[in-house]
DOTI-179219 format. One record per residue (C-alpha): residue in three letters; x, y, z. Coordinates in steps of 0.25 Angstrom, whole numbers, plus 2048, in hexadecimal, padded with zeros to 3 digits. Example, Ala and Ser with C-alpha at 12.3 -4.5 7.8 and 13.67 -1.06 7.14 Angstrom:
% DOTI-179219
Ala8317EE81F
Ser8377FC81D
% end
This chain:
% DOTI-179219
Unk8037E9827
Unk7FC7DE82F
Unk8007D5825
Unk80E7D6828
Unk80E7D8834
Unk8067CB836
Unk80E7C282D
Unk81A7C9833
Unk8167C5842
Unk8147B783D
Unk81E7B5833
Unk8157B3828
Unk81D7B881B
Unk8127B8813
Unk80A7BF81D
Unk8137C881D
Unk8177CA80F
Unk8077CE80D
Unk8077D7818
Unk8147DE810
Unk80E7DF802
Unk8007E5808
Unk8087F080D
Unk80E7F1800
Unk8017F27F8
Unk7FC7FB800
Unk8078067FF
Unk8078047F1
Unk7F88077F1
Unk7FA8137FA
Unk8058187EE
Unk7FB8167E3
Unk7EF81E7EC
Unk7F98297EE
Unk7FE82B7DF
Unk7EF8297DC
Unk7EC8337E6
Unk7F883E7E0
Unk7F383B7D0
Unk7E583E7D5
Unk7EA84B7DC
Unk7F084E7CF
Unk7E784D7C6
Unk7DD8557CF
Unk7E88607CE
Unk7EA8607C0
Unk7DA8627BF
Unk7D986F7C7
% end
């Protein structure tokens, strides 16, 4: 992350911190697409 990696190069905490929690959103956004994905996947099964 560019973020952290910036604030971490310039020992700016809160720089850093952001760049930290981005991340974390993201991978939590990515968990919700995949269980999206894997319910819709599903329930086109259970149509056929």
């Amino acid at each position: 992350n560019v973020k952290e990696t910036v604030g971490n190069v310039t020992d700016n905490k809160e720089l850093e911190k952001e760049g930290q929690q981005d991340k974390v959103i993201g991978k939590a956004k990515e968990v919700v697409e995949n269980a999206k994905n894997k319910i819709t996947d599903a329930i086109d099964k259970l149509k056929k």
